[in-house]
N, C-alpha and C positions, 0 to 999 in steps of 0.2 A: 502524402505518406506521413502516420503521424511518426513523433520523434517525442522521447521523453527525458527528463535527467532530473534524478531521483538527487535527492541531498538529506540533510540532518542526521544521519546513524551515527554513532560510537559508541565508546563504553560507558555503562554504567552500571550502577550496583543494584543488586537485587532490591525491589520497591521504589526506584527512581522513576523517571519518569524522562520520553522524549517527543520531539515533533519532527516528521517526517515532511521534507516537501518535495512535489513532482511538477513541477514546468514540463508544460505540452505545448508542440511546436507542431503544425501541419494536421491532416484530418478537424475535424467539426467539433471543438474542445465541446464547444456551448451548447452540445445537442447531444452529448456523448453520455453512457452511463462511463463512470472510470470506476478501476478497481487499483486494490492493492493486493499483492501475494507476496510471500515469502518462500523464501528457500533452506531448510538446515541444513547442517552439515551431514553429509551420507544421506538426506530423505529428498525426495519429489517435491516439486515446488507445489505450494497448496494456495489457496484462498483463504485471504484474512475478510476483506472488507468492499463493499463497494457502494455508490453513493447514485443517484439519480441526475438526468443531466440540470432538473431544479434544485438538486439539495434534498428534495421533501420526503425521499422515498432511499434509505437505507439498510445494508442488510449485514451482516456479523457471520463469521467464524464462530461455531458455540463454544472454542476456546479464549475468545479475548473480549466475545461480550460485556459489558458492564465495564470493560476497562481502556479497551481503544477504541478512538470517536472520529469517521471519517471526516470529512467537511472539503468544501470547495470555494474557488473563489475563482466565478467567470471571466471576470475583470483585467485578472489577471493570467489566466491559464492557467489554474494551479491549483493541483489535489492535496489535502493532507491526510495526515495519520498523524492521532495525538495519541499517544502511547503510554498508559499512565500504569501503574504496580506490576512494574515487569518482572516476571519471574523469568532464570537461565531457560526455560523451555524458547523463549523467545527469540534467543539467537537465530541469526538467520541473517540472507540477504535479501534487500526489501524492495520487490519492484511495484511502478504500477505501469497501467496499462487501460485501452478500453475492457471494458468488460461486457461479455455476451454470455444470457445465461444457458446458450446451449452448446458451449465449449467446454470441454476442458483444459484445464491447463497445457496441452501439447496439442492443442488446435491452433495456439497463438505464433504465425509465423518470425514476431518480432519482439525484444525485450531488451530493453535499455539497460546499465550497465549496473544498476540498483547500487544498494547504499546499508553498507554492513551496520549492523545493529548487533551489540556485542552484552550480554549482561552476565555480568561476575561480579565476585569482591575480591 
């Protein structure tokens, strides 16, 4: 059963910049595509990012393209999200998860407890 726990969110100011990390506990980390999605406030949880279970093969949100860089590290169990010129659109809560690209987001039975990312001045 996998398990996840999402870290690094808080505030920052518009063009800041953060790193998200996801520790994966249970299910096949090292064989796994993972994703990350987001939640705003009053909107549906959507798809920012998700990564290959080599790294080699990534794919973007045409929102955050060019600005957020998935990345993994086997080793350790552990997905990130590096978050660079955030604009307030990016408010949200951040989870990740495996990612299958024939769900949508309400096919996923399970979601960790994610990790508020806040941006304002």
């Amino acid at each position: 059963q996998l398990q996840v726990v999402e870290s690094g969110g808080g505030l920052v100011q518009p063009g800041g910049s953060l790193r998200l990390s996801c520790v994966v506990s249970g299910g096949t980390f090292s064989t796994a595509t993972m994703g990350w999605f987001r939640q705003a406030p009053g909107k549906e949880r959507e798809f920012v990012a998700a990564i290959s279970w080599s790294g080699k093969q990534t794919d973007y949100a045409d929102s955050v393209k060019g600005r957020f860089t998935i990345s993994r590290d086997n080793a350790k169990n552990t997905v990130y999200l590096q978050m660079n010129s955030l604009n307030p659109e990016a408010t949200a809560v951040y989870y990740c998860n495996n990612y299958y690209t024939n769900y949508g987001v309400n096919d996923y039975d399970y979601w960790g407890q994610g990790t508020q990312v806040t941006v304002s001045s």
